[in-house]
N, CA, C and O atoms as a GROMACS GRO file, in nm:
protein
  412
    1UNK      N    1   6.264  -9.778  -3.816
    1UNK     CA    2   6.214  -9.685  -3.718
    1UNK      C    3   6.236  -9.743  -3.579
    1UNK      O    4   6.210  -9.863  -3.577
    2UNK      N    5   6.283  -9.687  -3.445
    2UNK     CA    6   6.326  -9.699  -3.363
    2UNK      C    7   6.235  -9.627  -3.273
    2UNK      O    8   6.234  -9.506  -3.253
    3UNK      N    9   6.124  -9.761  -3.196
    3UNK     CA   10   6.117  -9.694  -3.085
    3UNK      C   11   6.148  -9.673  -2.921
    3UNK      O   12   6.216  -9.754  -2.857
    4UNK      N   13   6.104  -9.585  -2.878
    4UNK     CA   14   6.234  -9.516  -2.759
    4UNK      C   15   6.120  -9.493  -2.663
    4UNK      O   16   6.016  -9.435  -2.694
    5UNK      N   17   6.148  -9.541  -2.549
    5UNK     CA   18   6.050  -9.548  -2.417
    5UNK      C   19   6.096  -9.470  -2.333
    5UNK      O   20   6.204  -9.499  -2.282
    6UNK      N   21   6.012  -9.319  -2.284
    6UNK     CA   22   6.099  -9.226  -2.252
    6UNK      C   23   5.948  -9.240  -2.062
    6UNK      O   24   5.829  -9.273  -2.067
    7UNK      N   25   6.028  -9.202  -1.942
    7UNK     CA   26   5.968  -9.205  -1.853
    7UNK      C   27   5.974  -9.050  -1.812
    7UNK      O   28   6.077  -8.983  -1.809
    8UNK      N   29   5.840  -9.002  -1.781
    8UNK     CA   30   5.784  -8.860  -1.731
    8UNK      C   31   5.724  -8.847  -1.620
    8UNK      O   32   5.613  -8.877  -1.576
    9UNK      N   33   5.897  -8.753  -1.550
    9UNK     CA   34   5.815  -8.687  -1.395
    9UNK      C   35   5.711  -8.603  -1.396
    9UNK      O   36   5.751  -8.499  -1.448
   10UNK      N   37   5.592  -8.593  -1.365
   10UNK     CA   38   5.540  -8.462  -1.314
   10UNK      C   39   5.462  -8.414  -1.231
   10UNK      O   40   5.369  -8.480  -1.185
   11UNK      N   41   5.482  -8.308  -1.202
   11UNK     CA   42   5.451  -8.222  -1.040
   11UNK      C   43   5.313  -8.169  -1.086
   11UNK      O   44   5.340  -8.139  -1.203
   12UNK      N   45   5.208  -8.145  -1.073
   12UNK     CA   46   5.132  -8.026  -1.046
   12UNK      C   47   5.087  -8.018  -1.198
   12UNK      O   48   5.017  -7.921  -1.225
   13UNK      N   49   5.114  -8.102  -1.296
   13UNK     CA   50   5.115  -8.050  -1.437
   13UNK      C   51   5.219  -8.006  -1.481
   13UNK      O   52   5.219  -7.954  -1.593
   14UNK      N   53   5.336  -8.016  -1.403
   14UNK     CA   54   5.444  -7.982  -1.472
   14UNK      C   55   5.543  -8.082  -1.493
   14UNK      O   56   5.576  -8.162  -1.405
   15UNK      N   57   5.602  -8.080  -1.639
   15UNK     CA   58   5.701  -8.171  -1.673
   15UNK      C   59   5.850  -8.166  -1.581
   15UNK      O   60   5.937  -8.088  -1.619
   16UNK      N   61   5.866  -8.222  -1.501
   16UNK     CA   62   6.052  -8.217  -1.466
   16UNK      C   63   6.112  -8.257  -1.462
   16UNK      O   64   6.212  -8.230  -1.396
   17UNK      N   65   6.083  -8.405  -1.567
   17UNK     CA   66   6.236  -8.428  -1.598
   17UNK      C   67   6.172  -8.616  -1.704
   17UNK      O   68   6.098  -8.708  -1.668
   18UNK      N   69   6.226  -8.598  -1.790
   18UNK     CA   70   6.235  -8.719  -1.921
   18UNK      C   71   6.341  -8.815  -1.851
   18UNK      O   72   6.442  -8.764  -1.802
   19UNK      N   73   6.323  -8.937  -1.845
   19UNK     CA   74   6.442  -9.003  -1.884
   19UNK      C   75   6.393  -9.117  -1.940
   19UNK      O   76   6.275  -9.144  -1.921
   20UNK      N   77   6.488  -9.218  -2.031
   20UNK     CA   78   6.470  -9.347  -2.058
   20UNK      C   79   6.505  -9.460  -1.989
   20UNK      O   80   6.514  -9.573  -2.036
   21UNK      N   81   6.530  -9.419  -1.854
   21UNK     CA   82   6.551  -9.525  -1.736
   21UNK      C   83   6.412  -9.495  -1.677
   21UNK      O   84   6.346  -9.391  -1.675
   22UNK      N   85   6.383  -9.645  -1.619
   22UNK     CA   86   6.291  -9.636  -1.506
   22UNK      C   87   6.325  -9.582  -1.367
   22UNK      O   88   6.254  -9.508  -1.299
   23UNK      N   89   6.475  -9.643  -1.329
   23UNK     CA   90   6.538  -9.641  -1.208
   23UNK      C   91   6.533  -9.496  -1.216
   23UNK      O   92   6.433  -9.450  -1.160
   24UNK      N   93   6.607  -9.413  -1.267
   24UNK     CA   94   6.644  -9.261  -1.280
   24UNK      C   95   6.506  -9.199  -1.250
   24UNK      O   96   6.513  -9.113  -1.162
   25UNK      N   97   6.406  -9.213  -1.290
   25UNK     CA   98   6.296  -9.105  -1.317
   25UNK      C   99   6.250  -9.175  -1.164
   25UNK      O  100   6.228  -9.089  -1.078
   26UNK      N  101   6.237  -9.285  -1.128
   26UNK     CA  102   6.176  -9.333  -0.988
   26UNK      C  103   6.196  -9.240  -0.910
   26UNK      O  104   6.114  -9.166  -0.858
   27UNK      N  105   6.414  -9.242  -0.890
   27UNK     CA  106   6.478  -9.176  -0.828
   27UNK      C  107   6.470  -9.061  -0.784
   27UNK      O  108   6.487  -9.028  -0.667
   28UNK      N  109   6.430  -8.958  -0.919
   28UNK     CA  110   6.425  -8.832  -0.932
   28UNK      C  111   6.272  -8.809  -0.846
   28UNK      O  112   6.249  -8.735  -0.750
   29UNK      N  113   6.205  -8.878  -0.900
   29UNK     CA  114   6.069  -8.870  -0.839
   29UNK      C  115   6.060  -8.866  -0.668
   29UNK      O  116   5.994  -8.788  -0.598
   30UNK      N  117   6.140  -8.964  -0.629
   30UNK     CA  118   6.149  -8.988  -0.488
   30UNK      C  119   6.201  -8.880  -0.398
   30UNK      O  120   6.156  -8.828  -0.296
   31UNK      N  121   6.330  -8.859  -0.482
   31UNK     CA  122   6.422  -8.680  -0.439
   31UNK      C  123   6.315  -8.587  -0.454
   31UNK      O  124   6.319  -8.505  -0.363
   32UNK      N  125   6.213  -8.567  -0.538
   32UNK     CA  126   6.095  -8.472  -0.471
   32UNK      C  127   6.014  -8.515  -0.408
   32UNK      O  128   5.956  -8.426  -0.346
   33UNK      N  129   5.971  -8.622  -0.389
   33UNK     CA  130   5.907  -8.659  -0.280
   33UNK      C  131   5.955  -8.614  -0.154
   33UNK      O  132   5.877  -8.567  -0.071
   34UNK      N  133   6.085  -8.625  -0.130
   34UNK     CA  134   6.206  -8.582  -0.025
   34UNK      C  135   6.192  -8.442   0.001
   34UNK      O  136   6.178  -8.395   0.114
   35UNK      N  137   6.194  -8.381  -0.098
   35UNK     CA  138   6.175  -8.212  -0.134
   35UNK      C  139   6.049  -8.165  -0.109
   35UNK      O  140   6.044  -8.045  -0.084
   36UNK      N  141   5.935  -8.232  -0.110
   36UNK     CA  142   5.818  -8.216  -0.052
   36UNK      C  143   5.792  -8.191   0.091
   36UNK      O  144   5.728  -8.115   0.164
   37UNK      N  145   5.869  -8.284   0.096
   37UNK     CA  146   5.834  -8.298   0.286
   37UNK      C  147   5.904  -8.211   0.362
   37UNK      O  148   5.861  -8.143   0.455
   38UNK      N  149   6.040  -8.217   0.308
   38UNK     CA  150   6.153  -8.095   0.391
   38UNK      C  151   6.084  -7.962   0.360
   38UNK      O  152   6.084  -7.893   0.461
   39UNK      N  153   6.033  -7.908   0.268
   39UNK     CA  154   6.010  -7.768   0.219
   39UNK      C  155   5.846  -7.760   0.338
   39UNK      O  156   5.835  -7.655   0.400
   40UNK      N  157   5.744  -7.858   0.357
   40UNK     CA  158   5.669  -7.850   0.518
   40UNK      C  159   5.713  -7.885   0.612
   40UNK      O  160   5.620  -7.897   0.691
   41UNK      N  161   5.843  -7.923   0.678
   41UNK     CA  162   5.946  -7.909   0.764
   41UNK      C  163   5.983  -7.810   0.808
   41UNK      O  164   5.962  -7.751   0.914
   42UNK      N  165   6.074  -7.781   0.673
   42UNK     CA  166   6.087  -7.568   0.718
   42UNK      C  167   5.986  -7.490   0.725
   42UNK      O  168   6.005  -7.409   0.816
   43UNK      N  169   5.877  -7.472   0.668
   43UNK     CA  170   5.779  -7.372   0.659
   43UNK      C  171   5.711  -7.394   0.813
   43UNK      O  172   5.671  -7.299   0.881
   44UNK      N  173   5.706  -7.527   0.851
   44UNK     CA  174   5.726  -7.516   1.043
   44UNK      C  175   5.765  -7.427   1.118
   44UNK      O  176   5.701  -7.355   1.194
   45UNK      N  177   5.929  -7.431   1.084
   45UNK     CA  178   6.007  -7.369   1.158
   45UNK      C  179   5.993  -7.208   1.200
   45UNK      O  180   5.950  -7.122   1.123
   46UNK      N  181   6.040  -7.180   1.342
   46UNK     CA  182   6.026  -7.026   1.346
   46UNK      C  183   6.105  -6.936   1.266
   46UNK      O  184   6.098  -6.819   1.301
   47UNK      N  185   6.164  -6.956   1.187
   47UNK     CA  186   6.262  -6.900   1.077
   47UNK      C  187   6.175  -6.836   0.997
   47UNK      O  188   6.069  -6.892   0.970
   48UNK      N  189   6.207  -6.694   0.941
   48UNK     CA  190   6.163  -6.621   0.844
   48UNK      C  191   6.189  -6.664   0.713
   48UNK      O  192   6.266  -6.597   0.644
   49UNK      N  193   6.136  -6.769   0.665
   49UNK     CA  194   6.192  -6.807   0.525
   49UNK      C  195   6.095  -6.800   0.430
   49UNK      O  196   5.996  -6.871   0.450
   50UNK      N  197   6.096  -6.732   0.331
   50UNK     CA  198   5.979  -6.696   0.245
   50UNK      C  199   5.936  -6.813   0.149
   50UNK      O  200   6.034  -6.819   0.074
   51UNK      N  201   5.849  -6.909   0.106
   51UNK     CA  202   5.790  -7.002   0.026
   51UNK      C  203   5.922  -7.031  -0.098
   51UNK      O  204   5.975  -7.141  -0.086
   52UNK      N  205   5.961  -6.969  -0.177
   52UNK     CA  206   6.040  -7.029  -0.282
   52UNK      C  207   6.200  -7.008  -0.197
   52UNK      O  208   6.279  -7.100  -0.222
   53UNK      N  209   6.231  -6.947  -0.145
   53UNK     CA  210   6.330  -6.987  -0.046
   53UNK      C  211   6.306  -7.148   0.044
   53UNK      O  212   6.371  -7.246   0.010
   54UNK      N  213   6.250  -7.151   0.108
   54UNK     CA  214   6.210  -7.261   0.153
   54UNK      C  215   6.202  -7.379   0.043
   54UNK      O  216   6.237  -7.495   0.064
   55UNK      N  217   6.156  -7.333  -0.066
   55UNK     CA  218   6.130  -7.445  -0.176
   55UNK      C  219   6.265  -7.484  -0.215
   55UNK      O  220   6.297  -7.601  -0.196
   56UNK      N  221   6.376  -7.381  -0.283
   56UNK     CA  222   6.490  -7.397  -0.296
   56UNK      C  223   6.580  -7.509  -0.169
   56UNK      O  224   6.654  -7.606  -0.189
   57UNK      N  225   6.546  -7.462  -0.073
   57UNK     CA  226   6.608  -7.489   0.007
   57UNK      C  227   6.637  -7.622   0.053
   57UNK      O  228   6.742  -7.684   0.072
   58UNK      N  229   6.491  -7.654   0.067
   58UNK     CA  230   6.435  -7.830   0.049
   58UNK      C  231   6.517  -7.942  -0.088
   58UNK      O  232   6.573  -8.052  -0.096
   59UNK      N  233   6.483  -7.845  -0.166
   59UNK     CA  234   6.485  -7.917  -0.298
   59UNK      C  235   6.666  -7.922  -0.300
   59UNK      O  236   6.718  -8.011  -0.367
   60UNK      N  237   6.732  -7.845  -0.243
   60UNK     CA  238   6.874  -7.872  -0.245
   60UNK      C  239   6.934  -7.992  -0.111
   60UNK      O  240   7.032  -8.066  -0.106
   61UNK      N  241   6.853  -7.973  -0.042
   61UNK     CA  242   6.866  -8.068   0.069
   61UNK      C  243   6.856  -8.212  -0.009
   61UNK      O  244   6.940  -8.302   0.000
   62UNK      N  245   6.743  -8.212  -0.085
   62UNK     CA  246   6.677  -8.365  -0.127
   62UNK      C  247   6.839  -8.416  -0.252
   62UNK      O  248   6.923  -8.506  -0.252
   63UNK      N  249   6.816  -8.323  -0.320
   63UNK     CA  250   6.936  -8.361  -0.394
   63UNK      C  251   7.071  -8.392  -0.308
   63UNK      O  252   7.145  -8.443  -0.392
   64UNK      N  253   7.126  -8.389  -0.211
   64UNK     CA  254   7.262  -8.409  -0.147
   64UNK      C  255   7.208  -8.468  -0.022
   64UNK      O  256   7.271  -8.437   0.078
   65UNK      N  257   7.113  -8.538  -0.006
   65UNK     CA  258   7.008  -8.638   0.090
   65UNK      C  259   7.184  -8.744   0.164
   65UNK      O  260   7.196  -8.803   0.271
   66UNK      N  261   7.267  -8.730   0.074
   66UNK     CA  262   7.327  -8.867   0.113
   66UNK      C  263   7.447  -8.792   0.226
   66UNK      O  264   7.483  -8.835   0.336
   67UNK      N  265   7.473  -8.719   0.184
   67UNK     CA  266   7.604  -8.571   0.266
   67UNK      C  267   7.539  -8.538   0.370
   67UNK      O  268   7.604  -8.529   0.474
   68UNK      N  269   7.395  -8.508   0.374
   68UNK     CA  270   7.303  -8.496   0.505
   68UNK      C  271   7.285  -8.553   0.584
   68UNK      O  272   7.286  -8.513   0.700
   69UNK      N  273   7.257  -8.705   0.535
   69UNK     CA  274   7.251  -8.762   0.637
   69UNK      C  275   7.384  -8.816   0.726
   69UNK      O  276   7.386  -8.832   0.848
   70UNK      N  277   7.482  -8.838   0.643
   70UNK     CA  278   7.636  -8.803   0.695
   70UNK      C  279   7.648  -8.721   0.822
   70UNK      O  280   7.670  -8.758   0.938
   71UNK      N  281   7.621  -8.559   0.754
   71UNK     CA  282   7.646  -8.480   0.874
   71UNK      C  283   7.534  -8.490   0.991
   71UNK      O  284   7.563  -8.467   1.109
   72UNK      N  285   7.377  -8.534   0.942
   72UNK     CA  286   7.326  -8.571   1.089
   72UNK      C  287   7.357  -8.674   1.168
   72UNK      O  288   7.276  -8.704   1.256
   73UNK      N  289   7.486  -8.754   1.152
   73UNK     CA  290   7.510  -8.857   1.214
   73UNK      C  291   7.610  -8.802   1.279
   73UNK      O  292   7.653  -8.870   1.372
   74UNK      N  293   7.674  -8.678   1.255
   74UNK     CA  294   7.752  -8.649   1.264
   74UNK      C  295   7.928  -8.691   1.277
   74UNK      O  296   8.009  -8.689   1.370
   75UNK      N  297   7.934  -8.736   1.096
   75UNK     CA  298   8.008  -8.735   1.038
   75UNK      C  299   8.044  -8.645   1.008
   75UNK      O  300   7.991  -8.542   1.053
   76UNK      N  301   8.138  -8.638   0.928
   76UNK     CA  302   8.200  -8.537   0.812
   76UNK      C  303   8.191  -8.583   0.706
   76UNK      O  304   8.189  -8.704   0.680
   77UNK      N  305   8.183  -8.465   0.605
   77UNK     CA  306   8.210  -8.472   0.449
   77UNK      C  307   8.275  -8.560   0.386
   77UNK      O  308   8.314  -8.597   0.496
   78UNK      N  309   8.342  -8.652   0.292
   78UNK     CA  310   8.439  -8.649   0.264
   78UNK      C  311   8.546  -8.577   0.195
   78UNK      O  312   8.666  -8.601   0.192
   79UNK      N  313   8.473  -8.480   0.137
   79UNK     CA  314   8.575  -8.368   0.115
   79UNK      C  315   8.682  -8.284   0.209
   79UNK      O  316   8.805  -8.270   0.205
   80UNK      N  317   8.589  -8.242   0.288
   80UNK     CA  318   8.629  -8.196   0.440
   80UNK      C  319   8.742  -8.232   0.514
   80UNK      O  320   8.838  -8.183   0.574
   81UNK      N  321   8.664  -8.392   0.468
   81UNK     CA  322   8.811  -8.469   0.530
   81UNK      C  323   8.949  -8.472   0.448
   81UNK      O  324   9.060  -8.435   0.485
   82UNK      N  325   8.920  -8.511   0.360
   82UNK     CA  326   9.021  -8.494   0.250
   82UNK      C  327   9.108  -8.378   0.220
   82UNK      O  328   9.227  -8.396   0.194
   83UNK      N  329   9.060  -8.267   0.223
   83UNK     CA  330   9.116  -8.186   0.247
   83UNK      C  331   9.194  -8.102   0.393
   83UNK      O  332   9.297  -8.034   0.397
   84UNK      N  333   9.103  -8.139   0.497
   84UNK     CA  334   9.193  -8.113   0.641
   84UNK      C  335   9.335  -8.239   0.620
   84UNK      O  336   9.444  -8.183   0.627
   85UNK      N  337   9.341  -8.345   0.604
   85UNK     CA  338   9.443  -8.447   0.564
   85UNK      C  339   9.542  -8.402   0.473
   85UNK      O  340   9.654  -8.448   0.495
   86UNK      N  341   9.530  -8.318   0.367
   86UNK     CA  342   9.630  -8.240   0.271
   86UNK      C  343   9.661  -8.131   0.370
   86UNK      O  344   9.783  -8.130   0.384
   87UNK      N  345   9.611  -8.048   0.436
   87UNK     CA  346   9.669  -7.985   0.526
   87UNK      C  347   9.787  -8.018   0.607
   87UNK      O  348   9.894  -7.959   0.622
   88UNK      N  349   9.740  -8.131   0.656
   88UNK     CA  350   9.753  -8.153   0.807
   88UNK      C  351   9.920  -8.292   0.759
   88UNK      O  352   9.996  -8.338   0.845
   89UNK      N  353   9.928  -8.322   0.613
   89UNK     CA  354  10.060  -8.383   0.582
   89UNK      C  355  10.100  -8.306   0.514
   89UNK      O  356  10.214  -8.340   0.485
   90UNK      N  357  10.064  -8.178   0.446
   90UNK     CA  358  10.174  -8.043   0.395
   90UNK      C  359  10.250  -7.976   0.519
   90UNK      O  360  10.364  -7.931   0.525
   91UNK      N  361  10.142  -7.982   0.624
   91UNK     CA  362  10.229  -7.913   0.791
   91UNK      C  363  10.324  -8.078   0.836
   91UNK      O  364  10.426  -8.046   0.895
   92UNK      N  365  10.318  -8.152   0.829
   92UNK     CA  366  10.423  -8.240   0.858
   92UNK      C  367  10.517  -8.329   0.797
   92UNK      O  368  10.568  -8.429   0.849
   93UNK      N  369  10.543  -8.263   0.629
   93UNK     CA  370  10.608  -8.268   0.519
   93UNK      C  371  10.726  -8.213   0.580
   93UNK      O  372  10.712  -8.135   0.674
   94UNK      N  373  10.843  -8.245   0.539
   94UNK     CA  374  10.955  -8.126   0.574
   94UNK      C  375  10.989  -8.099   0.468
   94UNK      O  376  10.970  -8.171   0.370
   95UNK      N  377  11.057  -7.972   0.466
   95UNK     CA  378  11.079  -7.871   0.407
   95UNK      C  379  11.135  -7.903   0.263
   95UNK      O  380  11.077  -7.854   0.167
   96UNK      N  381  11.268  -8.002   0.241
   96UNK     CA  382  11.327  -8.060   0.134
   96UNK      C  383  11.249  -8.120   0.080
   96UNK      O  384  11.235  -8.080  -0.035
   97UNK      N  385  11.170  -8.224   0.112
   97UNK     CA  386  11.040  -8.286   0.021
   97UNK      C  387  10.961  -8.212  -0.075
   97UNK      O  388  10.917  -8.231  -0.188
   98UNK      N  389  10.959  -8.118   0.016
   98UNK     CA  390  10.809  -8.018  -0.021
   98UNK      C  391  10.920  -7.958  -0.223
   98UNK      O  392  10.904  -7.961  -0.345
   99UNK      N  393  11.005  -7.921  -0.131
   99UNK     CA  394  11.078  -7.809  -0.239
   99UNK      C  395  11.106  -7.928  -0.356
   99UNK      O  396  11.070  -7.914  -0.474
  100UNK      N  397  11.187  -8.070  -0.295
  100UNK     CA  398  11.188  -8.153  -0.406
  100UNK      C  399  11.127  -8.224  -0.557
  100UNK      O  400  11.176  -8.262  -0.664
  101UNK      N  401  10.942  -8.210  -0.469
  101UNK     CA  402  10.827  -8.229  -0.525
  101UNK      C  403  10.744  -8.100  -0.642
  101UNK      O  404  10.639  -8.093  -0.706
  102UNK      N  405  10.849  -8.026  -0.623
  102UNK     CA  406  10.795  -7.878  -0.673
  102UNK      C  407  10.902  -7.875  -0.797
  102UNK      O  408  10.887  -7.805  -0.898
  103UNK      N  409  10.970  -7.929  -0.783
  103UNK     CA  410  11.140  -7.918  -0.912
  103UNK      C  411  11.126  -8.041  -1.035
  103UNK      O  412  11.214  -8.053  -1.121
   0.00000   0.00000   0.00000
């Protein structure tokens, strides 16, 4: 028999989320902690945003916390980038390459 040490988030009485890492469930825990605070952040704001809008909203912020803070530094994406760069050497590819790479 095998036993298995499972770690439990929960909110309010509610279960959201099992894992058998400590680190992971900390993590997860912390990203709503994150999601807590942003979702009374917005509900601040003069914006018409209705409670589970706002909740969503937060809670997607907390999850991509790391891309955010990127763009408030005002960085860019790295996607963004990555992709303006495929642009920007397909426009200064010449023409025989392009067709070569395609054959």
């Amino acid at each position: 028999m095998a036993v298995i040490v499972k770690y439990v988030v929960e909110r309010n009485g509610v279960e959201k989320m099992t894992s058998t890492s400590k680190k992971e469930a900390d993590a997860y825990d912390k990203m709503l902690d994150v999601a807590d605070g942003l979702t009374d952040f917005i509900s601040t704001s003069p914006l018409e945003i209705d409670d589970r809008l706002a909740e969503e909203l937060a809670l997607y912020l907390a999850q991509n916390s790391a891309s955010l803070q990127v763009l408030l530094k005002g960085g860019q994406l790295k996607a963004a980038v990555e992709t303006e760069e495929k642009t920007t050497k397909a426009k200064k590819t010449p023409k025989n390459t392009v067709e070569k790479e395609a054959a």
